[in-house]
N, C-alpha and C positions, 0 to 999 in steps of 0.2 A: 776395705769396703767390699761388701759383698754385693755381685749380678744383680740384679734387678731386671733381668734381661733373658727371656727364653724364645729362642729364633724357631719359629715353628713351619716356615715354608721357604725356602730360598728358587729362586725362578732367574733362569737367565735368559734377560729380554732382546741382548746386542751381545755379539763376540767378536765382530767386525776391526774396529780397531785397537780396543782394548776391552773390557768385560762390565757391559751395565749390568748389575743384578736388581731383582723385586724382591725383597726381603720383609716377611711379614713375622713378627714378634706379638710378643707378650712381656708388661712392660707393666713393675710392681710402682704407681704413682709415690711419690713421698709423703701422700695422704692415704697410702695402704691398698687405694683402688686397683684393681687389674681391670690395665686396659690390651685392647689387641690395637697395635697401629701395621701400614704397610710404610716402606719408603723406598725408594731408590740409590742407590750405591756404585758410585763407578770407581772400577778397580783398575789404576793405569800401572802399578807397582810405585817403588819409592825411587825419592830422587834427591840429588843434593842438587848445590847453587855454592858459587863462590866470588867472592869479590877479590880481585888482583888490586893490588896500591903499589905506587912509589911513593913513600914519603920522602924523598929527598926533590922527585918534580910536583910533587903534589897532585897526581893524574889518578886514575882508574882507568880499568879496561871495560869496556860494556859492548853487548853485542846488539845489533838491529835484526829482529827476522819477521818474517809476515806471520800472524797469528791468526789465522779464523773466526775464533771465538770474540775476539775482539772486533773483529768487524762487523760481526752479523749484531753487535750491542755497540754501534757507535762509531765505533774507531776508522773514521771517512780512508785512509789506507791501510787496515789492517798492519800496519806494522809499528814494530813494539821496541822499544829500549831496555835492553834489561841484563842483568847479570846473567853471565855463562852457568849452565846449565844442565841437567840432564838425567837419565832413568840412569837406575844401578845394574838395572841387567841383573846379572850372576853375582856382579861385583859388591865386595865392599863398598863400604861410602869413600873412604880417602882415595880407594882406588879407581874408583868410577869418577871420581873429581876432575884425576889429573889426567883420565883419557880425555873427558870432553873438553877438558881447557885447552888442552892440546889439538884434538879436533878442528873445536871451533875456535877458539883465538890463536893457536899456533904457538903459546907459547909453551915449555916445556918447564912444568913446577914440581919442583924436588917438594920443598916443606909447604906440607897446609895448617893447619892450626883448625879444628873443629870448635866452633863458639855457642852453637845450640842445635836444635831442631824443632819442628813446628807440624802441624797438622795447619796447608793451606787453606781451604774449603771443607772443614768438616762435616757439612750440613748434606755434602753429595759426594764426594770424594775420598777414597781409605788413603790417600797420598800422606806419608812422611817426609817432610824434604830439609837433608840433613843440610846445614850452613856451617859456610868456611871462609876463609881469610887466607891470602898468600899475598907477598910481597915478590912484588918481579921488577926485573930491569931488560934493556933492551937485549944484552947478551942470552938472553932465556929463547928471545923467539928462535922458533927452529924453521916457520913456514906461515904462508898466510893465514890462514886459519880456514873457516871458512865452513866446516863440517866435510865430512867425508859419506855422504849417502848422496846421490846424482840430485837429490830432491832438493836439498837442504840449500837456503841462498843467505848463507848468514854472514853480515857486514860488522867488521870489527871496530870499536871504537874506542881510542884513547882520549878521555874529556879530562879535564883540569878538572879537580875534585868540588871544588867551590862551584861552577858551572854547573856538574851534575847535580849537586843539592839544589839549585836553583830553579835547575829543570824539573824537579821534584814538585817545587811551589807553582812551576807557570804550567803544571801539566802536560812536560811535555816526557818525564820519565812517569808512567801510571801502572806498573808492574812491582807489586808487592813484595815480592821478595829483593828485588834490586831498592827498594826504599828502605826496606828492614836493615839490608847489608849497607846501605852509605849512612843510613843514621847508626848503627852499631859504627862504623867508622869517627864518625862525629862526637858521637856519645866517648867515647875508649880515646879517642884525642892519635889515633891512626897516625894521621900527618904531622905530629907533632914530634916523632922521633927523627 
């Protein structure tokens, strides 16, 4: 399929934490129109996300950390549930996986298993966040976990897998990609091995 897309001005409005851009195009309608729009663009780079399982105790690993953006739209404590995570950096995706899983939950995972990837926020966000699966047991932790930047206050958590789906329904897991990865878990019959 061919552009329909000619980027005619790019302006960068923030570079503060990561890089908002104003980006104004030209843009062939599928009714032949050329139109010019502008939009906004934020570039954090890519990331993956992974769900840790035991099927033999039926658990998951999931982390708690305070979120911002989540507060300032609701979330009365800003903190969030949600599957390990994180930017790629330099790195590969399997490789950036099992730094942060190690980071932040401590444990240390040899095999991941890559099941897809996803564009999370397309509408303002160029984020790809690659998703994975590993199977861990207690002999993998190597240390609390917890993240390694002085900033970072991240709470690990082993739920019974049934529990976190639950938490899914009563709203108290509301992070997207930890919903994607415990229902790919459900759907693929995960605990069932």
């Amino acid at each position: 399929m061919q552009a329909r897309i000619k980027i005619l001005k790019t302006e960068i409005l923030s570079d503060n934490w990561y890089v908002l851009r104003k980006i104004t195009y030209e843009y062939v309608h599928k009714n032949g129109e050329q139109l010019t729009q502008s939009r906004e663009a934020y570039d954090r780079g890519n990331g993956a996300t992974i769900l840790l399982y035991n099927p033999q105790h039926r658990t998951v690993i999931l982390t708690r950390q305070l979120r911002i953006p989540t507060f300032l739209n609701g979330n009365p404590s800003g903190m969030l549930i949600e599957a390990c995570a994180g930017l790629l950096d330099e790195d590969n995706a399997e490789d950036a996986i099992r730094r942060e899983t190690e980071e932040e939950t401590g444990y240390h995972i040899r095999e991941v298993r890559k099941i897809f990837e996803a564009y999370m926020s397309p509408g303002s966000v160029t984020e790809i966040l690659h998703f994975f699966i590993a199977e861990y047991t207690a002999d993998l932790k190597r240390s609390e976990g917890g993240g390694v930047d002085e900033d970072e206050d991240i709470e690990v958590l082993e739920l019974d897998f049934e529990k976190a789906l639950v938490m899914v329904n009563t709203g108290e897991i509301r992070d997207a990609k930890t919903i994607m990865l415990l229902q790919y878990a459900q759907i693929h019959g995960l605990m069932n091995h």
